[in-house]
N, C-alpha and C positions, 0 to 999 in steps of 0.2 A: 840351164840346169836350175839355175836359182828360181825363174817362175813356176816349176815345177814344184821344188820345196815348199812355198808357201800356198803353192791348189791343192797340193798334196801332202800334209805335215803326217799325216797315218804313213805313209812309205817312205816318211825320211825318218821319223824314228825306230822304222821296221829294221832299214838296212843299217841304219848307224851301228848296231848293236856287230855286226860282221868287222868293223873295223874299230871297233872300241871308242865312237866318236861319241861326246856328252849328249848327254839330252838336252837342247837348248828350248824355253817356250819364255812366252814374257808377261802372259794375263791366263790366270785359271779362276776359277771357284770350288767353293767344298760346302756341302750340306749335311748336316744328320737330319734333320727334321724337312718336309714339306718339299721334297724332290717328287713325292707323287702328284702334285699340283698339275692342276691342265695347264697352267700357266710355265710350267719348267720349261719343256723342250721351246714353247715360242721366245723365253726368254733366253734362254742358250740361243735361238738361232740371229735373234737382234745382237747381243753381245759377242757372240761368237770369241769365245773364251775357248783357247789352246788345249785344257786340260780341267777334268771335272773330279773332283773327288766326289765317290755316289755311291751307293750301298755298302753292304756289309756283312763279312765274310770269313769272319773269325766268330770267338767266343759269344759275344752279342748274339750274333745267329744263328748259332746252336744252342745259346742257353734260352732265347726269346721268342724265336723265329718260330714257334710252333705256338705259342702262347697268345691268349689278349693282354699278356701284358710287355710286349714287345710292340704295341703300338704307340707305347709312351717313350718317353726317356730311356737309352738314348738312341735307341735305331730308326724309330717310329717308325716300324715297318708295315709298307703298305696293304700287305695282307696278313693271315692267321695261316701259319705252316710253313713246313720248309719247301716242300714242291712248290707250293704257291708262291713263296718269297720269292725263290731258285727261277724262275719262269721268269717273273715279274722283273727282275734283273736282267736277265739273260736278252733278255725284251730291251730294255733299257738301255742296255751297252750298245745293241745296233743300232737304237736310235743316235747315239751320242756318235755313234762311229760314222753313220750316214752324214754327220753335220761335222763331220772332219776334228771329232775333238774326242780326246784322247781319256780312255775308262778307266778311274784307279778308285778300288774297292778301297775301303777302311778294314782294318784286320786288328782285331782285340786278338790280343798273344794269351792273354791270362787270365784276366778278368771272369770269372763263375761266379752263375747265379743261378742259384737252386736251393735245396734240401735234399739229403741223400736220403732221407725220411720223412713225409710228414701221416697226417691221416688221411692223405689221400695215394699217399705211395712219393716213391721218389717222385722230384720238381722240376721244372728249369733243367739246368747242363746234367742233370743226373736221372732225370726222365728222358733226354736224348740218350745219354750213353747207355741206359739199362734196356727203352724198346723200342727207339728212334734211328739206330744205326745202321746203316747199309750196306753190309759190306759191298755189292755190287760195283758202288759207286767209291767206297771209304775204303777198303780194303779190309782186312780182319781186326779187331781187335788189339790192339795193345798186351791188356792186363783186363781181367774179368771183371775187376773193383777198381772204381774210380776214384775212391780213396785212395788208392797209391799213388793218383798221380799229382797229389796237392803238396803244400808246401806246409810243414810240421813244424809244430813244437818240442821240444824239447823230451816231452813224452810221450812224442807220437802223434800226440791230437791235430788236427787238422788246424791254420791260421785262416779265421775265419772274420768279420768285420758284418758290420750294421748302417753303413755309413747310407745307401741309397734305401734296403728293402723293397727293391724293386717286388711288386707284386706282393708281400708280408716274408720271403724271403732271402737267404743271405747273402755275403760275396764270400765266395772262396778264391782263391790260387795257384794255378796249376804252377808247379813248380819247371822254370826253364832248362832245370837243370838235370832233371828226367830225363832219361833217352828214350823212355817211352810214351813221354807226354810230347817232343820233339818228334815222334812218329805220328800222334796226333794233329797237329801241326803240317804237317805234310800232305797229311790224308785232306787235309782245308783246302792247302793251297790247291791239290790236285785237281778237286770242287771248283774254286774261283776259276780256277785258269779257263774250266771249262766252259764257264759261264759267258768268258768272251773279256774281259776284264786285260788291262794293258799291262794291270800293275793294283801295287796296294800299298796301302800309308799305312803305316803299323805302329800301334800304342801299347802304352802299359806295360814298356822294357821296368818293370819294378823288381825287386827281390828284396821280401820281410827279412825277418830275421830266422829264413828257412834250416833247421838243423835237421832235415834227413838225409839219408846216407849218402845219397849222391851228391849231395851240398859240404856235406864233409869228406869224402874222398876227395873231390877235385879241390877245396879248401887246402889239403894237406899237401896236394900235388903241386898246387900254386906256392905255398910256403916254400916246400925244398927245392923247386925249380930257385927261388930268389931271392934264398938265404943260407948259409949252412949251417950246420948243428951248432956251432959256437953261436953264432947271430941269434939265433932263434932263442937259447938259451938268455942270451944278454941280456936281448931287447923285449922277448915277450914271456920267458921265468917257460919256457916250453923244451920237455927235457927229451919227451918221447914221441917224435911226430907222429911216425906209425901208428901209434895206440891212443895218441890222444884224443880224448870226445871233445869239441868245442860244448862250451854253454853259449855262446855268442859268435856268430857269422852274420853281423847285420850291413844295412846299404848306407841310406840318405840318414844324418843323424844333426844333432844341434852343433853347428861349430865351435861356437864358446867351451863344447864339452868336450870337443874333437882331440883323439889322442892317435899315435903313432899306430897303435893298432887296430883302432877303428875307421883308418885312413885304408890301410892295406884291407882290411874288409872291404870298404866301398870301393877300391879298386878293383879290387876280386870279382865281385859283385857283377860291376859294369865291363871288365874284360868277358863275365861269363853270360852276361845278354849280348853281348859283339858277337859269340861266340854262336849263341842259339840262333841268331839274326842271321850269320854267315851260313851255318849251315842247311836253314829251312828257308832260305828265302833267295840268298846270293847264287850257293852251288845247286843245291837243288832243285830251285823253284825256275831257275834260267836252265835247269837241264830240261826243263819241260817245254818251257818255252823263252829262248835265245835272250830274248830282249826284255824280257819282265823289269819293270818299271818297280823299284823299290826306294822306300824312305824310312827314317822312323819319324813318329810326329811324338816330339820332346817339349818339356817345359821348361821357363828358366825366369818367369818372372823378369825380373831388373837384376838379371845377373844375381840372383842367388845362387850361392856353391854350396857344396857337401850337402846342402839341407833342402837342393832342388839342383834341375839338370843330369840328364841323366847319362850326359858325358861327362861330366864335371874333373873325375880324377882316368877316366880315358887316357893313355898312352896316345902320344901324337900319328904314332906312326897306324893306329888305329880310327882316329878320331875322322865319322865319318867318310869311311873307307867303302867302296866299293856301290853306296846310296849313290842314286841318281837325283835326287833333290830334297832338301829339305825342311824342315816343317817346327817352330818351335813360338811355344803359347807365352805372350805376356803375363796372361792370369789378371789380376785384379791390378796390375802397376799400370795399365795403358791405356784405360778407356775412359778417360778423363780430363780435364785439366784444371789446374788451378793456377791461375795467371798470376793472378798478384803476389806469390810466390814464386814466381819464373818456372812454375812445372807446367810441360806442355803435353804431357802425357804422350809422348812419343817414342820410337821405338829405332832411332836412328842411329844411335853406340851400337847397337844388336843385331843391324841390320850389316853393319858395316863389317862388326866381329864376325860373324856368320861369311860374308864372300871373302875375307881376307884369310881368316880360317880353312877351308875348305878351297881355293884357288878361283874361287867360278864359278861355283855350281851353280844353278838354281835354287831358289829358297821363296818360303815366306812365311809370315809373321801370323800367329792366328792372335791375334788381339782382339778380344771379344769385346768386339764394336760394331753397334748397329745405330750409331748416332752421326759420328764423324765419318760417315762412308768418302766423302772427298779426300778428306787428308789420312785416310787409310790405304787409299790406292795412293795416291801423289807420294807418300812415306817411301813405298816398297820400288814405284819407279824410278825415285830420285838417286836413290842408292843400290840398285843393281838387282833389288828382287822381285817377283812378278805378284804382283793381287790377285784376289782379296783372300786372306788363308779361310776367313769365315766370316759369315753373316752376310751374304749377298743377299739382302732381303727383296726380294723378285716382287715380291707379293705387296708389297708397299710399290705404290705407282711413282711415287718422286724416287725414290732408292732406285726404282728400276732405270726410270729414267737416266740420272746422272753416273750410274754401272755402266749404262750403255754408250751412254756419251763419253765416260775417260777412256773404255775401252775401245772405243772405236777411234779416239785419237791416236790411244799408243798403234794402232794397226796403222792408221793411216803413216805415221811418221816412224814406222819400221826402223830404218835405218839410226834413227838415237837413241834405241833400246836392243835389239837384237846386235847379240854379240860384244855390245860395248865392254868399256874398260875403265875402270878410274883412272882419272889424270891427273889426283891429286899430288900436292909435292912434298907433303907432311906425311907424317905416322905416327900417331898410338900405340905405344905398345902393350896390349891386355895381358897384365902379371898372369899369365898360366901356372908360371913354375912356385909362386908364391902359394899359389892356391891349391898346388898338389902336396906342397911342406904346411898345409893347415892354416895359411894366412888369409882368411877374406878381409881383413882389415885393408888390407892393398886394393881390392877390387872396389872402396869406397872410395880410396886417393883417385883409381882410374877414374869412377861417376863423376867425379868431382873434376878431373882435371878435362875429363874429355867434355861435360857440359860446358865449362869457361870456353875451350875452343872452339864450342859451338857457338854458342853467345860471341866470341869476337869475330866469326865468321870466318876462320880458319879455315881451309880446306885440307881435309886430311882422309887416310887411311886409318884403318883399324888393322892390329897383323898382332896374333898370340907370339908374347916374347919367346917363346921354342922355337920359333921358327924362324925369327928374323935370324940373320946371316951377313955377313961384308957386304954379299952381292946383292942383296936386297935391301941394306942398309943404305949404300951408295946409289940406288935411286929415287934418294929423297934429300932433300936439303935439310932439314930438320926432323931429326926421330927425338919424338915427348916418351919419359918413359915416367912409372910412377919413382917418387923418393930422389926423380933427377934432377939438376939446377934447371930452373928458369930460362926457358929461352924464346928469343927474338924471333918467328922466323923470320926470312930472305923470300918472298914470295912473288910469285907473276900477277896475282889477282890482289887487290883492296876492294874490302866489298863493305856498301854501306846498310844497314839493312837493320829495322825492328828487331830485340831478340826473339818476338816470336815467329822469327823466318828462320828455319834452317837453308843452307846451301851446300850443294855438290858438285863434284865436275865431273866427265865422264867424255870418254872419244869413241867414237867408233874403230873396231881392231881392224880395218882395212880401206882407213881414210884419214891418215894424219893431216889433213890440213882442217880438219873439222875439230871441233870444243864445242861442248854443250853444257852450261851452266845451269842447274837446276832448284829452283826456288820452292820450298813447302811453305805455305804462310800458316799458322795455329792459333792464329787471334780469333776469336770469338768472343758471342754474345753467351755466357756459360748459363744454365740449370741459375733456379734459385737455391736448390739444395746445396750444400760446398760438396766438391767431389762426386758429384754426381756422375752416372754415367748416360743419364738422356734415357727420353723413350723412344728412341727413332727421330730418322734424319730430319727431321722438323724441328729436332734440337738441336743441331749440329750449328746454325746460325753463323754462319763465317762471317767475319766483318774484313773486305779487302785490303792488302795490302798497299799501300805507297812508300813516295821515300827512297826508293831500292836505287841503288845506283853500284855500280864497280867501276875501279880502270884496272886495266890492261898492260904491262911493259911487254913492250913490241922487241922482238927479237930482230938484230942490226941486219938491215936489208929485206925486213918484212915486214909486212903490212896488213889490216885487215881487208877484206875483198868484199864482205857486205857481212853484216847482223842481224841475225831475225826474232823474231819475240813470236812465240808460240803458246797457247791455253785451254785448255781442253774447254772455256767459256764459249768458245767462238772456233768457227772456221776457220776463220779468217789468220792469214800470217801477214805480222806487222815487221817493216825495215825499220829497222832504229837508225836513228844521227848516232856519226861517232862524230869526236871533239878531238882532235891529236896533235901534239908537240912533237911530233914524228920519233919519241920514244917513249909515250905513254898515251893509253888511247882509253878516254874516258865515256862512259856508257849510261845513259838513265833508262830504268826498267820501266815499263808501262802498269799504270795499276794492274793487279790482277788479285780473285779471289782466293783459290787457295794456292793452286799450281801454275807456275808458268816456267820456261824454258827459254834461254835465249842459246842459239846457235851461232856460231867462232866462226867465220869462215877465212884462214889467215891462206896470203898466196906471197 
């Protein structure tokens, strides 16, 4: 059965969906730009990547998709029109599905770009909705004016924004919280599905500071659901919920400025895109088809809250619920380093929060980096999630090259990435509950406490304090929490190593006598600019690791049975010398450039 799984990964994510089994992959890519290249599908068939993020399926494509100015920023789509896009996709998806790799559309939820007026007539999303609609295909109409379905001001007027001007006009916002802009939405996905599409990565879970009716009915409903009229009175001077107009129902705001009540807004907020999420994409969009492949693709920076992240005050029992993998952007904190400072521009606290958060899933990191392409995959392998979230640059020959070469390692050595598990003996605990009572001051002590245990080579877990418990407490020897005393750990590993080496540990879930110790090196030759982030991998300049050594205490009556040293540099698998006092088994690492791995084999 199992040779079958991996000649056939389209029919093991088909059936899994009948027994509620995860989606497991371990190497994907995602492009907005230059997936029409003749170079795409030859490069997908050298790298053979699990799962492709590729076209586009929402908003983008009905505000641009008919347009010349939807070949820019950000769909760059390969033709002018919707039939012609629609083809040109539908086209696409077979090819990716012929090379065994799995089709997940990008889907803009909100995001409008148009003029509902200009001197050439409606634009963009409002020259779709006026004389681009199908019903055939779309079904009927919503609401006649597509003004209703945006997101208002205070006086009605539409929240509107200048920030790109795609084409000379504006961004609008359909509002999530419409149930006729949610029928919209549907009518999309009915489109994708058809197209042949696995799944879809979905952005722009946002909400301004929307005050129309629908935003204040279900505002009002949220209050009395999880307060009562005493409370409400106390805490927010709110005497009449029934009749009250909000002047403010806002999301993401400054924390410094963050108050009791602008907290239950952005919770509001964020329960009510879970909500739009569940409904048009979870229940409905898998009534269509079983197995739809859903995420949402979120931001968070270096752990910014309230004022980024778009789960940030999410309820746990929410958080990430029902997504089969997911997807969240560094931003401007990770494409970079600055050494002499110990910042290595990495994305390893986040990577770790994300699989300890979520149990498992699959994830990855879109760090906009098209420099560091080695230690952007070796990041995401070392700690449990699959590469590269973006910027596989195909089209650069050395990029292509070394994409193809780590992916072709992580395939070859299956068995140290598919399905593994941490085996670390430590844990972090990322203040959640601090950050939902308005404290990001704590999420500084974490950066702070969880980079020291990086730098002294700790191995640990990351696990949001909600959710630790006795019974997950107790599988660890030392839980770090923020504001706790200092502590020693008691640990199986000493590891010697440069700070700019992170390390990891990880088992396979159906082979405990195996450990695999995973090395990121992040030294380089940097930019002359400071902070730079490179022009491509020709910046990237890694200068190899050495030095690296760990020992081992050997558990009484056990022994190692051989260790191997693996690098996506070479083919080649190297046996290392152990050294042992037959209860401590010492190990030296072989130089390696960015990534290397050495494999436990204890009998």
């Amino acid at each position: 059965m199992k040779k079958i799984l991996l000649l056939f990964p389209l029919l093991y994510f088909t059936c899994q969906s009948a027994t509620q089994r995860p989606l497991e992959f371990t190497t994907m890519i995602a492009h907005w730009a230059n997936y029409d290249d003749p170079q795409y599908l030859p490069f997908v068939r050298e790298a053979k990547p699990e799962l492709a993020q590729i076209g586009f399926y929402g908003a983008h494509y009905w505000s641009l998709g008919n347009t010349k100015h939807g070949q820019g920023y950000p769909g760059h789509f390969p033709k002018i029109g919707l039939k012609e896009n629609r083809d040109w996709f539908t086209q696409r998806n077979r090819d990716l599905h012929q090379l065994n790799v799995l089709a997940i559309g990008h889907f803009n939820i909100e995001f409008l770009v148009g003029d509902p007026q200009s001197k050439d007539g409606p634009r963009g999303f409002f020259k779709f909705y006026r004389d681009l609609w199908d019903e055939k295909q779309l079904g009927p109409k919503p609401v006649k004016d597509p003004l209703q379905l945006l997101e208002k001001n205070i006086d009605g007027s539409p929240i509107t924004n200048n920030s790109y001007s795609i084409g000379g006009m504006k961004e609008y916002w359909a509002c999530l919280n419409n149930p006729h802009w949610r029928t919209v939405l549907k009518a999309w996905v009915r489109h994708g599905v058809k197209t042949g599409v696995d799944g879809f990565m979905i952005n722009y879970f946002y909400r301004h500071n929307c005050l129309c009716k629908h935003c204040q009915n279900k505002f009002r409903t949220y209050l009395k659901e999880r307060f009562t009229a005493a409370e409400l009175k106390l805490k927010f001077d709110i005497s009449q919920l029934a009749t009250h107009k909000f002047a403010e129902i806002g999301s993401w705001h400054n924390p410094a400025k963050s108050t009791p009540f602008k907290r239950e807004q952005l919770r509001f907020s964020q329960i009510a895109m879970k909500d739009c999420f569940d409904e048009v994409f979870v229940r409905y969009g898998r009534s269509l088809k079983p197995n739809l492949i859903v995420g949402q693709w979120n931001h968070i920076g270096r752990f910014s809250q309230i004022n980024s992240d778009e789960r940030c005050l999410l309820p746990k029992e929410l958080w990430a619920k029902d997504e089969d993998y997911l997807w969240y952007s560094t931003g401007n904190s990770a494409f970079y380093t600055d050494l002499k400072n110990g910042y290595l521009g990495e994305g390893t606290l986040l990577a770790r929060y994300i699989r300890g958060a979520t149990g498992g899933k699959p994830f990855t990191l879109g760090k906009y980096e098209s420099t560091r392409t080695r230690a952007a995959i070796a990041e995401l392998i070392a700690n449990g999630g699959a590469p590269m979230g973006f910027y596989t640059r195909f089209t650069n020959p050395e990029a292509r090259k070394v994409i193809t070469q780590y992916y072709n390692f992580i395939r070859r050595h299956d068995h140290i990435y598919r399905h593994n598990q941490s085996a670390a003996e430590n844990v972090l605990l990322y203040p959640r509950q601090a950050v939902h009572a308005g404290n990001v001051e704590a999420v500084k002590q974490f950066l702070k406490l969880g980079d020291s245990l990086l730098d002294q080579h700790i191995l640990f877990d990351v696990l949001p304090d909600d959710l630790i418990s006795p019974e997950k407490s107790a599988k660890y020897t030392t839980v770090y929490r923020v504001g706790g005393q200092k502590l020693n750990p008691t640990t199986r590993f000493k590891i010697s190593a440069p700070k700019t080496v992170r390390t990891s540990i990880s088992r396979p879930v159906k082979n405990d006598a195996l450990l695999h110790l995973h090395f990121v090196n992040y030294n380089r030759t940097e930019p002359a600019k400071p902070k730079s982030a490179g022009r491509g991998i020709h910046d990237e300049k890694p200068i190899a690791a050495e030095n690296v050594s760990f020992s081992m205490k050997l558990e009484l009556g056990k022994a190692l049975n051989r260790v191997l040293f693996l690098t996506p540099e070479t083919d080649r698998v190297q046996e290392l010398t152990v050294t042992t006092d037959g209860t401590k088994a010492t190990i030296k690492v072989p130089k390696f450039l960015v990534y290397g791995v050495v494999e436990l084999e204890v009998k």
